[in-house]
C-alpha positions as CSV (number, residue, x, y, z in Angstrom):
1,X,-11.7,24.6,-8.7
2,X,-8.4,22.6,-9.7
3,X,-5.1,23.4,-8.6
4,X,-2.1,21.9,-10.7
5,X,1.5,22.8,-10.0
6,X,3.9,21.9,-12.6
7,X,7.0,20.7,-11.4
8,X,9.9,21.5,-13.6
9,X,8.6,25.7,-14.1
10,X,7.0,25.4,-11.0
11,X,3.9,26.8,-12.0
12,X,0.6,26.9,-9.9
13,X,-2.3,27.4,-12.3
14,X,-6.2,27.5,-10.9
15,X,-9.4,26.7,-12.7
16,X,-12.2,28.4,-11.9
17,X,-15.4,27.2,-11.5
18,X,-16.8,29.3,-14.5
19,X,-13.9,27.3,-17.0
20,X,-10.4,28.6,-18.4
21,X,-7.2,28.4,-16.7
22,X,-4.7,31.4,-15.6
23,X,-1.3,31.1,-13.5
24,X,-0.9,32.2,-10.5
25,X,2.1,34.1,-8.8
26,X,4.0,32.8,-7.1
27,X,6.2,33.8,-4.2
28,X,9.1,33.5,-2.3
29,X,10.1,30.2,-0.9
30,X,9.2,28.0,-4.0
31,X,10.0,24.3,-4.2
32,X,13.0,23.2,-6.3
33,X,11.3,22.0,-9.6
34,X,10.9,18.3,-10.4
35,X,8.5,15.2,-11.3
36,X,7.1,12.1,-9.7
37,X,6.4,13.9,-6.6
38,X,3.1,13.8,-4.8
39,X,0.3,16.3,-4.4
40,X,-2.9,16.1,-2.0
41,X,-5.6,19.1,-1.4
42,X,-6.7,19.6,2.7
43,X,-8.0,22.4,3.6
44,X,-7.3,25.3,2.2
45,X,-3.6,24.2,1.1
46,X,-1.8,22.0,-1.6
47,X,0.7,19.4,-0.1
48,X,3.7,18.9,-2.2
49,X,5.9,15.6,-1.0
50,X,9.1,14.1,-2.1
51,X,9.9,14.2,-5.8
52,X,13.3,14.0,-8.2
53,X,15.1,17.3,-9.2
54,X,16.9,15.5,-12.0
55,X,20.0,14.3,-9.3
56,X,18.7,13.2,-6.2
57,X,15.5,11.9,-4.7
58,X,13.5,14.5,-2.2
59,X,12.0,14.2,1.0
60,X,10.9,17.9,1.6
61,X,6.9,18.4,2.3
62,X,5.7,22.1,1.1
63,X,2.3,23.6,1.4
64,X,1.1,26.2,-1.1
65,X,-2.2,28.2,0.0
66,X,-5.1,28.6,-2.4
67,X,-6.1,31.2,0.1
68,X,-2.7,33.5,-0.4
69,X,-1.0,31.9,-3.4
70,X,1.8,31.4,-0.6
71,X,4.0,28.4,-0.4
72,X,4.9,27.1,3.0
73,X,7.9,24.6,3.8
74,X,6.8,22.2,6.1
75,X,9.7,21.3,8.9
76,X,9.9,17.5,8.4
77,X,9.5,16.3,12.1
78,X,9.3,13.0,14.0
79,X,9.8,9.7,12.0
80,X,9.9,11.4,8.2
81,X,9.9,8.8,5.4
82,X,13.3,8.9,3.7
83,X,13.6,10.6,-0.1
84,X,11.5,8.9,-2.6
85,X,9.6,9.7,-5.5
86,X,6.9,7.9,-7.5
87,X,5.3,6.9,-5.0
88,X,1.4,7.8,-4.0
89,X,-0.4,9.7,-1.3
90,X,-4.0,9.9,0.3
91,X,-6.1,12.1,2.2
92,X,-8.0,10.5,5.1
93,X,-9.5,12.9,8.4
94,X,-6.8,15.2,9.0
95,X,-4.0,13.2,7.5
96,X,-1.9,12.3,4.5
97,X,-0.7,8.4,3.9
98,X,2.4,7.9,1.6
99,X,2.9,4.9,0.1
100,X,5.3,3.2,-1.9
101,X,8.2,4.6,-4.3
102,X,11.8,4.7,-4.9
103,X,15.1,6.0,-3.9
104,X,17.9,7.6,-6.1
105,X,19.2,3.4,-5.9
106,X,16.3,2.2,-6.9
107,X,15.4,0.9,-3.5
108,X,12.0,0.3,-3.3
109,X,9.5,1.3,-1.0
110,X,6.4,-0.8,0.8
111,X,6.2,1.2,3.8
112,X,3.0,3.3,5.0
113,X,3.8,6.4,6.2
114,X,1.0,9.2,8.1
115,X,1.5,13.0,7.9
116,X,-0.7,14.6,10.8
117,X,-1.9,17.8,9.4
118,X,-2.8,18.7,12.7
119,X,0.2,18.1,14.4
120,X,2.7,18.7,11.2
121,X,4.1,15.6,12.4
122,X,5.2,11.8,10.6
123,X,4.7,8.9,11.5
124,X,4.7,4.7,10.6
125,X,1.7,3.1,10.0
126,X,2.3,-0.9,11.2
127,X,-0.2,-3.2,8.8
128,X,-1.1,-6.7,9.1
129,X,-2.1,-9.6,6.8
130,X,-0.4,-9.8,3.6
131,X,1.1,-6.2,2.1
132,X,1.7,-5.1,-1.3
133,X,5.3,-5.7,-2.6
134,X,7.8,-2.7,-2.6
135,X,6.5,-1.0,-5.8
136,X,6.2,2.2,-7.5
137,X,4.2,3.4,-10.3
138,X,1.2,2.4,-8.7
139,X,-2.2,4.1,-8.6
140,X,-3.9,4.6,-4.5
141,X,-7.1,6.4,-3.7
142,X,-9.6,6.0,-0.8
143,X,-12.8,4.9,-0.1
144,X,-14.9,4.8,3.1
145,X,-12.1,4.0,5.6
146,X,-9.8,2.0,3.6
147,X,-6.7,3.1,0.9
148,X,-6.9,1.2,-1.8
149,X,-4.0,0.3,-4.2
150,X,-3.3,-1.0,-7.5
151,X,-0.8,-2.0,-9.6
152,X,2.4,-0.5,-10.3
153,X,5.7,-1.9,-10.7
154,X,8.1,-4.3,-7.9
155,X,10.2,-5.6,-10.6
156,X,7.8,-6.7,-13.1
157,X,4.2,-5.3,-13.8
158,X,1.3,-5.7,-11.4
159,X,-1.9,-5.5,-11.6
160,X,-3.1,-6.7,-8.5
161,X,-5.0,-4.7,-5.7
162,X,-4.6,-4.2,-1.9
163,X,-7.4,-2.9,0.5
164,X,-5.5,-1.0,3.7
165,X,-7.9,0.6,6.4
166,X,-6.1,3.6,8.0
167,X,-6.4,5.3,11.2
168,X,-9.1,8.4,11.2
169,X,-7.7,11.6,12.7
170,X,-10.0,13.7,13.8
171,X,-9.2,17.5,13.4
172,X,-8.8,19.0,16.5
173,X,-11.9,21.4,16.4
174,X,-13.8,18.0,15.9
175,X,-12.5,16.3,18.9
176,X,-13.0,19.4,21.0
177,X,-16.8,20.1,20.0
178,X,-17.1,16.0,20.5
179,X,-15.4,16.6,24.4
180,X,-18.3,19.5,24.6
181,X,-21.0,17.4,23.5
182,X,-20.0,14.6,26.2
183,X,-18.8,16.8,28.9
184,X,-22.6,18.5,28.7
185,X,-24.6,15.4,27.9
186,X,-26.5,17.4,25.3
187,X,-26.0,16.4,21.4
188,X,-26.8,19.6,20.0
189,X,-23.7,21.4,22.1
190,X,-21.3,20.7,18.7
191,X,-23.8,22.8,16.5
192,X,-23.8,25.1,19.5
193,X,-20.1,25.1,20.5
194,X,-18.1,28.3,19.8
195,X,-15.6,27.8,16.9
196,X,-11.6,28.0,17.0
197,X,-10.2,31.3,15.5
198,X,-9.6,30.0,11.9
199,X,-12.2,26.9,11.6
200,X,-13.3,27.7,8.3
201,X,-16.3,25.1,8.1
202,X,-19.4,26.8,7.4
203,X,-21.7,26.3,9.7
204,X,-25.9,26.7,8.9
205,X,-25.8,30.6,10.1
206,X,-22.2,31.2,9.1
207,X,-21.5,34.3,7.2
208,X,-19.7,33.8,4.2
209,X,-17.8,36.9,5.4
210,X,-16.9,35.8,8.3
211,X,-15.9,32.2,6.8
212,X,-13.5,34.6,4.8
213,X,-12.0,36.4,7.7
214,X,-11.3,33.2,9.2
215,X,-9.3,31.7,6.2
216,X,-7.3,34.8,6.4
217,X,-6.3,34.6,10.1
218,X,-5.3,31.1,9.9
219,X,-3.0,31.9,6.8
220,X,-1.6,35.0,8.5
221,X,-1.2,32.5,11.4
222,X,0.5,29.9,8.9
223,X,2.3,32.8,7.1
224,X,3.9,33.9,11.0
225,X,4.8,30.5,11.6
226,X,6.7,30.6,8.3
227,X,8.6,33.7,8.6
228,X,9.9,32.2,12.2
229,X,11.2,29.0,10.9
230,X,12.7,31.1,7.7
231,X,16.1,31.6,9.9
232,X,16.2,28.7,11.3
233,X,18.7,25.8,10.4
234,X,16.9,23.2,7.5
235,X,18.8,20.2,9.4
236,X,18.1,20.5,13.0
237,X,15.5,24.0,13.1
238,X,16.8,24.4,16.0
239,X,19.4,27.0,15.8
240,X,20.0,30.1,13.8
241,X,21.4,30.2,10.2
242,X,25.1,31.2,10.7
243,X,26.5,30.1,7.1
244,X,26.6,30.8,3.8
245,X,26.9,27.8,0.8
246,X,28.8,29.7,-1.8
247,X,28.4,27.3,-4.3
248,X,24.9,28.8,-4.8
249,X,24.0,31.6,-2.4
250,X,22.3,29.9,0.0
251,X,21.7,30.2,3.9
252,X,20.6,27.5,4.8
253,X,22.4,25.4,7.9
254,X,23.5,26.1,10.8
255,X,27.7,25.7,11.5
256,X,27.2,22.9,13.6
257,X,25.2,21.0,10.8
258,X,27.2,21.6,8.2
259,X,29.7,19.0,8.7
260,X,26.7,16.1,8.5
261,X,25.9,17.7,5.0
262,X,27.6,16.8,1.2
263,X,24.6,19.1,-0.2
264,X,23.0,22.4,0.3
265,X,19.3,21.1,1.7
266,X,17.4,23.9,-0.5
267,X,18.7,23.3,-4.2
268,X,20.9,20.1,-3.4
269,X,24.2,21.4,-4.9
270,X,27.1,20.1,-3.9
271,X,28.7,21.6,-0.8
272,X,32.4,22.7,-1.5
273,X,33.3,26.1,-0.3
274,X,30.8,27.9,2.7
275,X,31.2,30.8,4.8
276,X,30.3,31.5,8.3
277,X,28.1,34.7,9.0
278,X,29.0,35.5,12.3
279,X,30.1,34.0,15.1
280,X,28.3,30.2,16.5
């Protein structure tokens, strides 16, 4: 099956594996549209990173779920790359590496930056030898351990390649049927170890059925998660939403953030006239 979302409409549309294409609909919570943006498949879920809505560059992260046709906005959290778009991202083990790209400045980009799935953390990568030049338009894709990337543009057109072996993260069902197997000194204890309530690998006596119920408990899970961080402010997600941008009906922050703010963080209008909900 392939999964395309269009930016601008922000359309999902699936293809199943018997041919012909249908869209898919949507809910609530749908990423602003826009281009140049990245998109990586784990799992069960489409990741959506970074991005231009035709005035600013984006640094948001959202997940939609081929299991619910639900789309997620991931909190950013710990070191998060700053805005970009154009740039490229992998999938290796549990995580997603960024590379690459440009700011609203055209800055460019030649830093290496890790989402842990797992964790729904970032992170920098720190590389040796000799990198690739700041650079967008490039192409990336992995093989074995290693990213490889080529091309693109730092100023003038390259077409040049660059081998970069990334860190494997294990998911964490892996490393606790791995602690099992070496805790009992018996091999065979991962086949035998119970699974995590929404491991959805299949197993050689796993009931499609089951595999199924599984999926759904982990999106409900995702889906709870969600719905929690829904009032929370998008600057800190610390404290409740307690204002309203009336430039375009959003709640968004929280009082206290507003002031470190020129533009509402869900549609990035600009921030003239707000009002507070109830008392801070």
């Amino acid at each position: 099956m392939m999964v395309c979302w269009y930016g601008p409409p922000g359309v999902v549309a699936e293809t199943p594996k018997n041919g012909g294409a249908h869209e898919v609909t949507e809910t609530d919570n749908v990423p602003v549209g826009r281009f140049g943006h990245s998109a990586v498949v784990y799992q069960s879920g489409m990741f959506v990173f970074g991005g231009w809505d035709g005035h600013d560059t984006l640094d948001d992260l959202y997940e939609f779920s081929i299991t619910t046709s639900q789309w997620y906005n991931v909190p950013g959290r710990g070191d998060v790359p700053p805005s970009r778009y154009r740039h490229s991202a992998v999938v290796h083990g549990c995580a997603m590496f960024v590379f690459g790209g440009v700011d609203k400045r055209q800055a460019r980009f030649s830093d290496l930056c890790e989402f842990s799935f797992d964790n729904r953390s970032w992170s920098r990568v720190k590389t040796t030898g000799d990198p690739p030049s700041a650079r967008t338009f490039h192409r990336a894709c992995m093989y074995g351990s290693c990213m490889y990337i080529l091309g693109g543009f730092d100023g003038t057109r390259r077409n040049d390649m660059y081998k970069i072996a990334v860190p494997e993260q294990l998911p964490r069902d892996e490393k606790r049927r791995r602690r099992m197997a070496l805790g009992s000194g018996d091999g065979d204890a991962e086949a035998q170890a119970e699974p995590d309530i929404g491991e959805v690998a299949e197993g050689p006596h796993e009931n499609k059925e089951i595999v199924r119920l599984r999926l759904q408990v982990l999106e409900l899970q995702k889906r709870l998660e969600s719905e929690q961080e829904r009032h929370l402010c998008k600057i800190c997600f610390e404290r409740e939403i307690n204002t309203v941008i009336l430039d375009c009906n959003h709640r968004a922050v929280c009082s206290r953030c507003l002031d470190q703010v020129n533009t509402c963080p869900l549609c990035r209008a600009d921030i003239t006239s707000t009002r507070t909900t109830y008392n801070a």
